[in-house]
C-alpha positions in Angstrom: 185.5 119.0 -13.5 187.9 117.3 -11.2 188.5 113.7 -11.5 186.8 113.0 -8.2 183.6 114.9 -9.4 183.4 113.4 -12.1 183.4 109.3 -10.0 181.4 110.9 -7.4 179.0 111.8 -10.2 179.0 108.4 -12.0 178.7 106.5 -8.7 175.6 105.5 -6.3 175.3 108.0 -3.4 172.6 107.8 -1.2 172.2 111.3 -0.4 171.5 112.5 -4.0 170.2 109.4 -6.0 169.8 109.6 -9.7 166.1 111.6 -10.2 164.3 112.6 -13.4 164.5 116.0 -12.5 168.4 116.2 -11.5 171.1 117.6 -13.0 172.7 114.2 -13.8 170.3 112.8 -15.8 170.1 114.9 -18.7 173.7 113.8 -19.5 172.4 110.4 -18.7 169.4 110.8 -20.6 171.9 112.0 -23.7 174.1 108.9 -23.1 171.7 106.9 -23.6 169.9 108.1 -26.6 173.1 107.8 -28.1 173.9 104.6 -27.7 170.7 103.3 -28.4 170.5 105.0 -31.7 173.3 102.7 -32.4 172.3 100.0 -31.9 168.6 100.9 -33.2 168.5 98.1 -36.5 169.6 95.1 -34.2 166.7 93.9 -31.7 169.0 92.1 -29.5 171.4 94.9 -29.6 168.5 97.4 -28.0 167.9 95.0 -25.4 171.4 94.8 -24.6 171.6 98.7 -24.1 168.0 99.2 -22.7 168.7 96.4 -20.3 172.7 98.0 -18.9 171.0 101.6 -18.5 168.1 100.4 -17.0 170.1 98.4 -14.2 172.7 101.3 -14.2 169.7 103.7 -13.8 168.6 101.9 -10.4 172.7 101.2 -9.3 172.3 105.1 -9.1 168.9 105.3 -7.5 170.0 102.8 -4.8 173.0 101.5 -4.8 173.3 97.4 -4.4 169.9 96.9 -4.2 170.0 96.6 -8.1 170.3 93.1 -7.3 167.0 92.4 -6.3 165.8 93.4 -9.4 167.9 90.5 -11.2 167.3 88.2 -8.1 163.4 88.8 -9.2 163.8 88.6 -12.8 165.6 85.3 -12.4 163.4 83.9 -9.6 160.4 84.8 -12.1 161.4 83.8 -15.3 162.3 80.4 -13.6 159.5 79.9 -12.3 156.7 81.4 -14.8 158.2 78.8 -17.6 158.2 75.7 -15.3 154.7 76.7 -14.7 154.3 76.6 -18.5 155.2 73.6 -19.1 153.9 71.7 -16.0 150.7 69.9 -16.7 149.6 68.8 -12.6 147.7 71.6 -11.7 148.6 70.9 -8.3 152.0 71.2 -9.0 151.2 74.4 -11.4 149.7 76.3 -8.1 152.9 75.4 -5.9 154.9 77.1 -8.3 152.5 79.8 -8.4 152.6 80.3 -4.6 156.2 80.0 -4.4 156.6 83.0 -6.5 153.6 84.8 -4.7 155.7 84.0 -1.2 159.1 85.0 -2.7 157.6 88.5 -4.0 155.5 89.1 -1.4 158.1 88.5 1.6 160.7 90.7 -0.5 158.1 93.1 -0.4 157.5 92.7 3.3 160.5 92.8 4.1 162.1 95.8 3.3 158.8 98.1 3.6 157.0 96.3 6.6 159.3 94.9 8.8 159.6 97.7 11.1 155.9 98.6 10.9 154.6 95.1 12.4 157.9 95.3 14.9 156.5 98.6 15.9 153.1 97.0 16.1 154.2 93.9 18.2 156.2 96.4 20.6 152.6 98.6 21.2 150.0 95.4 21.5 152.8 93.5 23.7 154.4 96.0 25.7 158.0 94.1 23.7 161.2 96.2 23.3 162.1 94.5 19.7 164.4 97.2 18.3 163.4 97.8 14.4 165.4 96.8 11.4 168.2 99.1 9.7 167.0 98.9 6.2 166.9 101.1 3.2 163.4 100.6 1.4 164.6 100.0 -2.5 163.0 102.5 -4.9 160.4 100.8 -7.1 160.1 97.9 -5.0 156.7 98.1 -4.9 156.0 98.9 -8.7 158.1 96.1 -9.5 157.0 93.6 -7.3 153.4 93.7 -9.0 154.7 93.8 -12.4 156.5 90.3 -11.3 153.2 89.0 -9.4 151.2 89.8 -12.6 153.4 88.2 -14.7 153.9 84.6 -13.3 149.8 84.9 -12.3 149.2 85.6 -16.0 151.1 82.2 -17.2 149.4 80.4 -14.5 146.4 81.1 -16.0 147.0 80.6 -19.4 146.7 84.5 -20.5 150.3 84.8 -21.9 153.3 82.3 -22.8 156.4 83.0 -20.7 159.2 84.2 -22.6 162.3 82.1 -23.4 165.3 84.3 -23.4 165.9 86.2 -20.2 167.5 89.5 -21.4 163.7 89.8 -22.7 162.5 89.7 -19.3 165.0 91.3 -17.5 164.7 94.0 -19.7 160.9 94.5 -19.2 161.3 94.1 -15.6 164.4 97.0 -15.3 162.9 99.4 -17.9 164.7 102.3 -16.9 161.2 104.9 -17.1 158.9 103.2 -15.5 161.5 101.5 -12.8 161.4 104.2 -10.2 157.4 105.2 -10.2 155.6 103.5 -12.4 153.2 103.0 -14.4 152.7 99.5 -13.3 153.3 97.6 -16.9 152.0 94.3 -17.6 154.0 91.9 -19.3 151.2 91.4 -22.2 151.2 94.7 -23.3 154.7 95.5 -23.0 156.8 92.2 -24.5 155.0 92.2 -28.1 156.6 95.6 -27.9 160.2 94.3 -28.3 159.8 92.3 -31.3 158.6 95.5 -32.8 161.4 97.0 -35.8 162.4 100.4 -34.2 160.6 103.0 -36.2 160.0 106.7 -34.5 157.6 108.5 -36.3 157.3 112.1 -36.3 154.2 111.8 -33.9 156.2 109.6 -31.4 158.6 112.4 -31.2 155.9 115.1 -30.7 153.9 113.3 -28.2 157.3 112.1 -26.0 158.6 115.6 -25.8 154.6 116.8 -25.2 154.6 114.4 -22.0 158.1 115.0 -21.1 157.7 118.6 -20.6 154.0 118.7 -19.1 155.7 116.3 -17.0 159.0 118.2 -16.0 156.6 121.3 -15.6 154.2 119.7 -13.7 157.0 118.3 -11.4 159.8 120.9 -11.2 157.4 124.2 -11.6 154.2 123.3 -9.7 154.8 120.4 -7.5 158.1 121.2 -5.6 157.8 124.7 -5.6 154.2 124.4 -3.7 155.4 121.9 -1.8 158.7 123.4 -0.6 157.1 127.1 -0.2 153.8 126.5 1.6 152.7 123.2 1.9 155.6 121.3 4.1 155.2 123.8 6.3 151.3 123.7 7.0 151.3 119.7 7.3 154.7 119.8 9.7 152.9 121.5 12.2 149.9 122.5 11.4 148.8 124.1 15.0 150.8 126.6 14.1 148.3 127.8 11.3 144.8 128.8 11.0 142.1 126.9 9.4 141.7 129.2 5.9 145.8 128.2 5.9 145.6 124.8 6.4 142.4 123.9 4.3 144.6 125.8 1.4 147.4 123.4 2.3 145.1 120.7 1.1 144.2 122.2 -2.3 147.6 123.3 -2.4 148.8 118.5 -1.8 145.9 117.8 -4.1 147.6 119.6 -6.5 151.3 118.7 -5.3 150.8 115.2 -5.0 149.0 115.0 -8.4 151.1 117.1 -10.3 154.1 115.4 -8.6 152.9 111.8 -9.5 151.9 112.0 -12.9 154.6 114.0 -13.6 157.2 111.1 -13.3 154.7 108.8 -15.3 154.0 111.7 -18.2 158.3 111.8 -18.4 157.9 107.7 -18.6 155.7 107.5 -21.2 157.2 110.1 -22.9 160.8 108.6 -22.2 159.5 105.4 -23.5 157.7 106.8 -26.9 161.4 107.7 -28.2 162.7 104.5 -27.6 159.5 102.7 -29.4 157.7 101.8 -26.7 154.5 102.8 -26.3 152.7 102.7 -22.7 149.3 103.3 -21.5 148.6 106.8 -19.8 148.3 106.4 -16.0 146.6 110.0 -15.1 143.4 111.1 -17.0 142.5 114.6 -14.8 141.4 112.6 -12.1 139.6 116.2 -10.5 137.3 116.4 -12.7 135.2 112.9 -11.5 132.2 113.2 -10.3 132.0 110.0 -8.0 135.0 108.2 -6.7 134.2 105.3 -8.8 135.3 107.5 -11.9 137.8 108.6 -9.7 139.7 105.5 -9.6 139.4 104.8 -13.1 141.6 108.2 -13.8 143.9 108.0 -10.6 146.8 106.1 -10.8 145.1 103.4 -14.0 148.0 101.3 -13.4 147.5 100.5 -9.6 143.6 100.7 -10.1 143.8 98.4 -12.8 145.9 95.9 -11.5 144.1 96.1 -8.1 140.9 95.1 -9.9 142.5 92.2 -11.9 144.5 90.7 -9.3 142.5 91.8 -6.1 138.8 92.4 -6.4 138.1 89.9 -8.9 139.8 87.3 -7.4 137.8 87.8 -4.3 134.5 87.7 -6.1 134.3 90.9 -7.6 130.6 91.7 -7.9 129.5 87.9 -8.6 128.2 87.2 -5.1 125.8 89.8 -4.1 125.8 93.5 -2.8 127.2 92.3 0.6 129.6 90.8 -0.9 130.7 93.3 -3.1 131.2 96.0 -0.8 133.1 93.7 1.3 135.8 93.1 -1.8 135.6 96.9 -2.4 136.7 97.1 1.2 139.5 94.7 1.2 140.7 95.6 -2.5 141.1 99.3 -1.1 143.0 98.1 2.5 145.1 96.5 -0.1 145.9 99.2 -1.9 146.0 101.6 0.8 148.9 98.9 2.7 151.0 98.9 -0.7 151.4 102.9 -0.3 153.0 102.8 3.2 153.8 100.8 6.3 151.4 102.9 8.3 148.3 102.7 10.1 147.6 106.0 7.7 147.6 104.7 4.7 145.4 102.1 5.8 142.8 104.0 7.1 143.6 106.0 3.6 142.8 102.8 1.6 139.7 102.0 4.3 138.2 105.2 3.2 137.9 105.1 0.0 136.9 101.2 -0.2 133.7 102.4 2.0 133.2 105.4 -0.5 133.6 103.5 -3.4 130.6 100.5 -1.4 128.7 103.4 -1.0 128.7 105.0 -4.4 127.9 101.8 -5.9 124.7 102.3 -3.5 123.9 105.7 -4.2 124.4 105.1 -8.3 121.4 102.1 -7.9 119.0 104.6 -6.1 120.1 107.2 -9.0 119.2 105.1 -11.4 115.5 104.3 -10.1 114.7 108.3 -10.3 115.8 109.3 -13.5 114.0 112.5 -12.9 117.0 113.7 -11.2 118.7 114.6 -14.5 115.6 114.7 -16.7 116.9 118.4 -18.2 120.3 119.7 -19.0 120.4 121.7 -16.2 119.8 119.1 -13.7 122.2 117.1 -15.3 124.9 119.6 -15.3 124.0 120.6 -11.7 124.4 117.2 -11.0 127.7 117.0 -12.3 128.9 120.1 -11.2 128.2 119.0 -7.3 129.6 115.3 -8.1 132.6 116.8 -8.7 132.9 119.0 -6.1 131.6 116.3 -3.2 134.4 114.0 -5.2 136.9 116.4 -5.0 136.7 117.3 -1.4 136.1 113.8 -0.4 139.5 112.8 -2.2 141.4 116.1 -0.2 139.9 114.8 3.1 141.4 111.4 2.3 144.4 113.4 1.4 145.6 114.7 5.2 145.9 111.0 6.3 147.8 110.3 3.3 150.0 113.0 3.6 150.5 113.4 7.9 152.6 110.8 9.6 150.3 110.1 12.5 146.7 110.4 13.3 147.4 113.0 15.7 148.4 115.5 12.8 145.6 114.7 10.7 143.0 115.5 13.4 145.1 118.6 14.3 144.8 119.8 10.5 141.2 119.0 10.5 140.4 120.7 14.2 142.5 123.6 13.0 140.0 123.8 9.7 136.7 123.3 11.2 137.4 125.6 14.7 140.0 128.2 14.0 138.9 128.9 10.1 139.5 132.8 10.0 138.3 133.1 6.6 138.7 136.9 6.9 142.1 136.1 6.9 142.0 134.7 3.1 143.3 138.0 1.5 145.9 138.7 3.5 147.2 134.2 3.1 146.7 135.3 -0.6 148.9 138.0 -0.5 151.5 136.4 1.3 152.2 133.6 -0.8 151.4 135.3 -4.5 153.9 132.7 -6.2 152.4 129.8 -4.8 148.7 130.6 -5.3 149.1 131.4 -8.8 150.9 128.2 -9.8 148.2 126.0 -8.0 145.6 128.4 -9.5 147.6 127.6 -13.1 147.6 124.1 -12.1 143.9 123.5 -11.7 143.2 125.5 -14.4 145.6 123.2 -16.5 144.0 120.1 -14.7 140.5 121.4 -15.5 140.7 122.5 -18.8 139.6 119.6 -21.8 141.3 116.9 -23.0 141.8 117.5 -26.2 143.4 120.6 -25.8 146.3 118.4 -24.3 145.7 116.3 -27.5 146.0 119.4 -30.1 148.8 120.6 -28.1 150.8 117.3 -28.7 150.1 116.8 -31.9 151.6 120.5 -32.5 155.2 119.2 -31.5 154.9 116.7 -34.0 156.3 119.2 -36.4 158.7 120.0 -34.6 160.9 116.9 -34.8 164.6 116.1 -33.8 164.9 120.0 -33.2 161.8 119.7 -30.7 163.9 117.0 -28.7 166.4 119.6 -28.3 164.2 122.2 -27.2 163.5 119.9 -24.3 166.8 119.3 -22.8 167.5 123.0 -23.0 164.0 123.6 -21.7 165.1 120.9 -18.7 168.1 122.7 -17.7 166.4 126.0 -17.6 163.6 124.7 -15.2 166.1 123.8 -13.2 168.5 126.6 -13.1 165.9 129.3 -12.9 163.0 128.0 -10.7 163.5 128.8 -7.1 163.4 125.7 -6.0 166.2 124.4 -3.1 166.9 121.6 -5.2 166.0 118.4 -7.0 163.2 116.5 -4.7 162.8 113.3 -4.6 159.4 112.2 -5.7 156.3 112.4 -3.2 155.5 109.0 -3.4 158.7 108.2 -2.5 159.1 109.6 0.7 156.8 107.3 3.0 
């Protein structure tokens, strides 16, 4: 490897940023192992290492935008212990807003700028010409984690910390910088005080996650995407309906797989180094209303939603009405901090109306009990929850995925008046690759989930030697899968 290589390699470039499933970041994955290994008996010394890779990690994911992640940390930490310490509570709720302001404008900034230019130039006929700006991966992951922090010393929940590294480090950890989970600050801080001890179980569970998660991402998610499913949502008028309705299954299982993916490789990234963070997917498919839905998509977000959203707004403490309102505006918030599109909102809009009327249909359950008054009922009952759950959640899907209204109702008008379901064998056959792997995928998805737990617990025995098993396992995913080459995440690509 030439000289050259080797810089162009080691420095940020924007056309192949650093990814979990790249070539790059095995070697960086190795690096780092090392180093913290040697440093593993000194507390402040795994700080110290954690904190360079993580900031290195997002220097290579996008460039000099690594400083707003020390801009926030500083900006935070600042703030969140003169908040402490300040007894006027007027003066404690400045502070607060300050921080809420400085986050949320950062925030705004880079993702939504152009969205409300584009929005003044339609309502007022203006010619404002949109910004040139980069959107900085992880913004939006670590912008909550900031905003949950400082709100969490404002109320009294958790004492800030006093030495910085400490919260820089939190704030830059490396695993869950570029997709999450969403971490609070409570659960993760404790952590670092912690001696570094990796059991034989912490071993077999990270390498568990982080090769569901590199199959999940590498195997099933890019190669549907790249093979069949780009090409029904790009133009979907160019396909019939049996095509494009199995474009749908085909994102429900992309999207998923692609999404917690990254998190399984986080979690499982972070096990090895002693940290231990809660699971952010829990087979979200197999709900059977779209409130349990939301309790298995996406924990983090949903979580954090509630805490920080909903509950502030009332939650359920001033009447029905008011309740589905706050479902409402919980779920436009959370469809807004997706994307800077009109599609996402309606996205978000969508399921805060499904989730208002589940809570409606799960009173009028409850009042005829003679609904699942047998086994059978019951599991019939279950059985159609899910499905109804499942389909709802893939209609929800085209408007997440298409990038204007226009394609979504020309996927939908393509499903419901040109099906062709006679067509089915012949789709079947022409894509065998991809249908098996989303067939293997929901079979994965749907199996129980305690296989997963059995299956985990097996690698436990398998130690240091395991570990190694992955990295060879991570280069031959992505040498022999037919792939074009590392994507960058789903989520990522708004």
């Amino acid at each position: 490897m030439s000289l050259d290589n080797l810089t162009s390699l080691l420095l940020y470039n924007d056309k192949s940023p650093i990814l979990f499933n790249s070539g790059f970041f095995l070697f960086f994955l190795a690096a780092f192992l090392l180093c913290y290994q040697l440093v593993r008996n000194s507390e402040r010394g795994r700080v110290a290492v954690f904190s360079f890779f993580s900031l290195y990690f997002f220097y290579l994911a996008c460039g000099s935008y690594v400083m707003l992640v020390i801009i926030a940390a500083i900006v935070d930490f600042y703030l969140s212990n003169r908040i402490h310490r300040e007894t006027k509570d007027s003066v404690r709720k400045g502070l607060l807003w300050f921080s809420v302001v400085i986050n949320i404008g950062l925030l705004f900034y880079f993702k939504y700028t152009n969205f409300f230019i584009t929005c003044i130039n339609d309502l007022a006929g203006g010619n404002i010409h949109p910004i040139q700006v980069l959107l900085p991966i992880g913004i939006s992951f670590y912008t909550f984690e900031n905003l949950s922090y400082t709100i969490d010393v404002y109320r009294r929940e958790i004492k800030p910390v006093d030495k910085f590294m400490d919260y820089l480090f939190f704030l830059s950890f490396f695993p869950k910088l570029m997709m999450g989970p969403i971490v609070r600050a409570a659960d993760f801080i404790p952590q670092i005080r912690r001696p570094y001890v990796l059991s034989k179980e912490d071993v077999g569970k990270g390498m568990f996650l982080i090769m569901n998660g590199l199959f999940k991402k590498v195997v099933i998610s890019d190669f549907i995407y790249q093979h069949f499913v780009q090409y029904i949502f790009d133009d979907p008028a160019r396909h019939t309906g049996i095509e494009c309705l199995l474009g749908v299954y085909g994102y429900a299982m992309v999207i998923y797989c692609d999404f917690s993916g990254y998190s399984d490789m986080a979690i499982g990234i972070a096990r090895w180094t002693g940290f231990v963070i809660p699971p952010n997917f829990d087979k979200p498919y197999q709900s059977s209303s779209i409130t349990e839905f939301w309790r298995r998509w996406h924990i983090s977000l949903s979580s954090w939603l509630r805490d920080y959203v909903y509950i502030p707004l009332g939650g359920n403490r001033k009447g029905k009405f008011r309740q589905y309102v706050n479902l409402m505006l919980t779920m436009l918030v959370g469809g807004f901090w997706h994307g800077a599109s009109w599609n996402f909102i309606f996205w978000g809009g969508v399921h805060g109306g499904a989730l208002a009327v589940d809570k409606l249909w799960a009173g009028w359950q409850k009042k005829r009990q003679w609904l699942r008054a047998t086994p059978l009922r019951a599991g019939l009952w279950k059985i159609g929850g899910v499905l109804f759950t499942f389909h709802l959640v893939c209609f929800c899907w085209i408007f997440f995925k298409s990038e204007t209204f226009a394609g979504a109702w020309e996927l939908l008008g393509q499903v419901t008046g040109n099906f062709q379901g006679h067509l089915l064998g012949e789709v079947l056959a022409g894509y065998p690759e991809v249908f098996m792997l989303m067939g293997l995928g929901y079979l994965l998805h749907f199996l129980p989930s305690k296989w997963d737990e059995k299956l985990s617990l097996g690698f436990s025995n398998l130690h240091w030697a395991g570990a190694a098993a992955v990295m060879v396992l991570f280069i031959w995913m992505l040498n022999e899968v037919k792939t074009q080459e590392p994507m960058m995440p789903i989520y990522l690509q708004f």
